[in-house]
C-alpha positions in Angstrom: -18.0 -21.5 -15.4 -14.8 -21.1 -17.4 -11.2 -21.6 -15.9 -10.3 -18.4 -15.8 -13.9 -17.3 -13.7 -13.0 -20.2 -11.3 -9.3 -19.0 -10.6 -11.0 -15.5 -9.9 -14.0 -17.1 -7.9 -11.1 -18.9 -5.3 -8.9 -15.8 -5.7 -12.2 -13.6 -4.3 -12.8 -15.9 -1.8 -9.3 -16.3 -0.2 -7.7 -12.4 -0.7 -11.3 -10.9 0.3 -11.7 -12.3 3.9 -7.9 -12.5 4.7 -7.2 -8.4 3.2 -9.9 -7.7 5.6 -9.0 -9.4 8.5 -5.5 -9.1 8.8 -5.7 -4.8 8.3 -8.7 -5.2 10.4 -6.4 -6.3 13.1 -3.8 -3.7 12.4 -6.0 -1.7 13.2 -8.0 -3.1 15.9 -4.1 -3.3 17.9 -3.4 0.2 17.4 -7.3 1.5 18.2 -7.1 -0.7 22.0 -3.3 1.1 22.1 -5.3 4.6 22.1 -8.4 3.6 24.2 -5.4 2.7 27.3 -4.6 5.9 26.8 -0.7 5.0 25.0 0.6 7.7 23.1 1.0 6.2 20.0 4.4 7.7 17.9 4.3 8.5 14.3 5.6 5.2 12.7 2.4 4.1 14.7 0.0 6.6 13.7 0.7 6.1 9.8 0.6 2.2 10.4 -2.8 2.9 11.4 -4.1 5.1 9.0 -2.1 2.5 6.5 -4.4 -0.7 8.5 -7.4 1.4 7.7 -6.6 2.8 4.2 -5.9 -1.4 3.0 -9.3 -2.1 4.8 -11.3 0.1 2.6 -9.2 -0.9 -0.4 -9.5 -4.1 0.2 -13.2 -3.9 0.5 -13.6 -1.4 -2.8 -11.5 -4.5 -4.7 -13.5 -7.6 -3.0 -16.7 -5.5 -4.3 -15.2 -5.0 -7.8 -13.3 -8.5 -8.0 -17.2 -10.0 -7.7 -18.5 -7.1 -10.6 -15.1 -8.5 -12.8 -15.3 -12.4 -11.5 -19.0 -13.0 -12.0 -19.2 -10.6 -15.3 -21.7 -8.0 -13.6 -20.6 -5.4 -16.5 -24.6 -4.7 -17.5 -25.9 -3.4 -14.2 -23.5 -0.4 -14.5 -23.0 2.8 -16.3 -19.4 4.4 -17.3 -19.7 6.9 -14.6 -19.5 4.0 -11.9 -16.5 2.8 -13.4 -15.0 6.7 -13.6 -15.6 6.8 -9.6 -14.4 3.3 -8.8 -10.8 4.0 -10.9 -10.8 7.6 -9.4 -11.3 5.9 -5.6 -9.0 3.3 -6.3 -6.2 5.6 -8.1 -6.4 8.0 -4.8 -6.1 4.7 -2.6 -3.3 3.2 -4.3 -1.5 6.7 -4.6 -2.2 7.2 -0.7 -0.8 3.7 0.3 2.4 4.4 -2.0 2.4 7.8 0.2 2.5 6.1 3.3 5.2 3.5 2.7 6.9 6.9 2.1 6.1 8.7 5.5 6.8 5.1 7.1 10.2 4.9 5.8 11.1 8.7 6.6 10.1 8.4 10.2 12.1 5.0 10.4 14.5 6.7 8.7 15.2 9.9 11.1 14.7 7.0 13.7 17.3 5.3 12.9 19.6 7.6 11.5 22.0 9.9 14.6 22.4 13.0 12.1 23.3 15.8 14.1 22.9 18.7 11.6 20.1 21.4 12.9 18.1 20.6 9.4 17.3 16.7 10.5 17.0 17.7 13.9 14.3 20.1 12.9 12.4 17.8 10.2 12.5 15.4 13.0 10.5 17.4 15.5 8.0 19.0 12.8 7.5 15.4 11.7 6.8 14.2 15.5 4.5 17.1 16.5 2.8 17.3 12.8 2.2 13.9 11.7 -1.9 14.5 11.8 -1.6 17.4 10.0 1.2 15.7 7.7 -1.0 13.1 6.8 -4.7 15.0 6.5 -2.4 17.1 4.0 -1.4 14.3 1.7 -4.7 12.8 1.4 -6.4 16.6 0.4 -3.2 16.9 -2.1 -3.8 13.1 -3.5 -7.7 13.9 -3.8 -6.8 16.9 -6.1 -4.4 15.3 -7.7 -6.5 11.8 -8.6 -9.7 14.3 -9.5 -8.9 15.2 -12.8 -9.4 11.5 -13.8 -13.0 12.8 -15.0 -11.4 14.4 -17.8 -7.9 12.9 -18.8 -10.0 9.4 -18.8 -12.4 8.3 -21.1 -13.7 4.7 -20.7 -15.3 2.4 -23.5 -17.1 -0.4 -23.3 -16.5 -2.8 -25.9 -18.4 -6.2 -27.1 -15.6 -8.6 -26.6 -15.2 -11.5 -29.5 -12.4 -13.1 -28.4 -13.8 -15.2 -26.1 -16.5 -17.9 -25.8 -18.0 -15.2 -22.8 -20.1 -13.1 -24.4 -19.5 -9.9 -22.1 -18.7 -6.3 -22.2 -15.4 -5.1 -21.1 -14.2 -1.9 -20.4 -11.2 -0.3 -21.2 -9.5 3.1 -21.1 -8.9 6.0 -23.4 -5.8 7.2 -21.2 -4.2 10.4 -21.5 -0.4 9.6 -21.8 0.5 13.3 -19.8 -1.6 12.9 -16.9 -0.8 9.2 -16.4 2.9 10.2 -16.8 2.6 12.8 -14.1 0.6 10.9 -11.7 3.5 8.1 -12.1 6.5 10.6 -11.8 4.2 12.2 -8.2 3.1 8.8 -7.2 5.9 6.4 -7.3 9.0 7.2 -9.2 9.3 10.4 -6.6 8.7 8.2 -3.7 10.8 5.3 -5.0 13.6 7.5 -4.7 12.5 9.0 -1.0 12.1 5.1 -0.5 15.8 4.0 -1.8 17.8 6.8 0.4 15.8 6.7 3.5 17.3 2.6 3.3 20.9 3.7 1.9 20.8 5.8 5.1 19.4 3.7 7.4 21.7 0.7 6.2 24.7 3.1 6.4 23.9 3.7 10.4 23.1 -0.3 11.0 26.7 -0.9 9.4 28.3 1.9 11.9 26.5 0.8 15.2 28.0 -2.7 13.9 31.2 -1.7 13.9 31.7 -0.2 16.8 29.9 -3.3 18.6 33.0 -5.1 17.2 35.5 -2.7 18.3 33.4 -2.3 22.1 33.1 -6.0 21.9 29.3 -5.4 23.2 26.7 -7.5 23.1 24.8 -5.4 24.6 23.1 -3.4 21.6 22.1 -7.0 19.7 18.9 -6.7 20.2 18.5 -2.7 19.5 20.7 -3.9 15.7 18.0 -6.7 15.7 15.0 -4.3 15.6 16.9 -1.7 13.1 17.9 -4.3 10.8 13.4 -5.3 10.6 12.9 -1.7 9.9 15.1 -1.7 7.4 14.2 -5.2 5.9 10.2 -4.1 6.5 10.6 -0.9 4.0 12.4 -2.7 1.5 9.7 -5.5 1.4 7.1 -2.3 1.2 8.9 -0.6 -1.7 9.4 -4.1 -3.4 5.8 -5.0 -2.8 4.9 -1.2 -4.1 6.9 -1.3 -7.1 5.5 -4.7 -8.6 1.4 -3.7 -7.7 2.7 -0.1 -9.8 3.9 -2.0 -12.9 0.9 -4.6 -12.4 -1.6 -1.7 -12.1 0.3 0.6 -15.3 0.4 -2.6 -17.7 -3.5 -3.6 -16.5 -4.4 0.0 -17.4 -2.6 0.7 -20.7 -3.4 -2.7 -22.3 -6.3 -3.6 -23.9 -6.8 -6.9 -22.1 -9.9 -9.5 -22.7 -12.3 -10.2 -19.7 -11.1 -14.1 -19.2 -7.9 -14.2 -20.2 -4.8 -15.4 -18.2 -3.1 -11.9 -18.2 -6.2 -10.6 -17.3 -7.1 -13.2 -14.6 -2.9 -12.8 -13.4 -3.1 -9.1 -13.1 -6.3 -9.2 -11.7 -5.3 -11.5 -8.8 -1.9 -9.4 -8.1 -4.0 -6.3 -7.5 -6.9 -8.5 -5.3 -3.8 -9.6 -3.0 -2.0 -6.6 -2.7 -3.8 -5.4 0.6 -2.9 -8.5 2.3 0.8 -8.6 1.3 1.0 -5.4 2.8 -0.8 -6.6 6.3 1.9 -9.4 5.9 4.9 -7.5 5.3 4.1 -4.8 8.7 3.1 -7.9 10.5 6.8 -9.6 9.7 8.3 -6.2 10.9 6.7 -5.0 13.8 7.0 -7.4 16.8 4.9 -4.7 19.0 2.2 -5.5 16.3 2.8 -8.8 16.7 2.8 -8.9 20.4 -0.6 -6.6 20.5 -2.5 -8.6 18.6 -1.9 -12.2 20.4 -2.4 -10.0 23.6 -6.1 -8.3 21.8 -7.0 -12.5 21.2 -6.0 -13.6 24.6 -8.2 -10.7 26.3 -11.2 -11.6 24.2 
């Protein structure tokens, strides 16, 4: 076993279990929530669906990280690898999506605007956030689809290495990967960056006028804002490096074994489990919902 399969091999065996556990438990908090009977609000409902979404991504990239680590190439045809991108495209464009809803409902949360337009969004959003959702996933689905014909994937007998494997690697059509970036991210970076200007702008004004009030009485209310805020910006962060991990490792031509390979490979294998991390960090009802889950079992 070479270096590079022995980095993967500990990777696979550390991101694999803890991906799945800690979204498992995202989601194992919010299911015991709805079996009480608690009305779960909408930054709730896409945190679950976000839990669950990382679970299955997680599991797709646990299954593929032993295919890539263990140099399983041979047992499997092109139009495996079609279905695994297309799954993994519409997963990754989905969890981009919900950082998106997330930091709109923290957003109108947060934000006191008193124009009838917000006030309106805000109550569509509330009452809709199933339908909102469902919607996204059908649009993403049609969206990632087309990857059957803008894609074309070649497998290749790679020399460069003392592993004497096939690789794959992709044909790409420049347009559609262009659009699905501008749709997917660039779009949602943007929805991303205002919903924090805004929400930052409102933390700064319930600041000052604790200052001028002299109150102490909001501290903890600021305290909770200020973790949205923070939780979003780690999410976009965290979103922005997997997209330019996940662009580069599909554009370039990159050797089975090599350390770009092995460090882009590892970035993507961890991602489900920064995530899990990150809404952890923010979310002290999380937090507090899961020690009381282990404590009742």
């Amino acid at each position: 076993m070479s270096a590079m399969q022995l980095i993967k091999t500990m990777t696979l065996i550390i991101t694999g279990p803890c991906g799945i556990i800690l979204n498992s438990s995202i989601v194992a908090v919010h299911l015991s929530h709805w079996k009480k009977r608690v009305i779960l609000g909408e930054c709730d409902q896409i945190i679950l669906i976000k839990g669950f979404t990382n679970v299955l991504l997680q599991c797709f990239l646990t299954f593929s990280g032993t295919i890539n680590a263990f140099q399983l190439y041979g047992h499997f045809d092109n139009n495996y690898f079609l279905v695994a991108y297309i799954f993994f495209f519409f997963l990754s464009s989905l969890w981009f999506w919900l950082t998106a809803w997330l930091a709109i409902c923290y957003c109108l949360r947060l934000v006191n605007i008193s124009q009838q337009f917000f006030i309106s969004l805000k109550k569509r959003i509330s009452s809709g956030i199933t339908q909102l959702l469902l919607g996204t996933a059908v649009i993403l689905g049609m969206i990632n689809f087309p990857v059957f014909w803008t894609f074309n994937l070649k497998a290749q007998q790679n020399t460069s290495i003392t592993i004497s494997v096939n690789y794959f690697i992709f044909e790409e059509d420049i347009k559609y990967l262009s659009f699905n970036a501008a749709f997917g991210f660039c779009l949602l970076t943007l929805l991303n960056s205002l919903c924090i200007g805004l929400s930052l702008m409102s933390l700064l004004r319930h600041v000052q006028r604790m200052k001028q009030n002299n109150s102490q009485s909001c501290t903890g209310k600021i305290k909770t804002h200020a973790r949205a805020c923070m939780t979003i910006f780690l999410l976009m962060a965290l979103n922005l490096f997997c997209f330019v991990t996940v662009f580069i490792f599909v554009i370039s031509e990159f050797s089975s074994g090599t350390l770009w390979d092995t460090f882009f490979w590892s970035v993507i294998m961890a991602s489900p489990s920064g995530q899990a991390i990150i809404l952890f960090f923010g979310n002290s009802k999380l937090r507090s919902g899961l020690l009381k889950t282990c404590i009742s079992k």
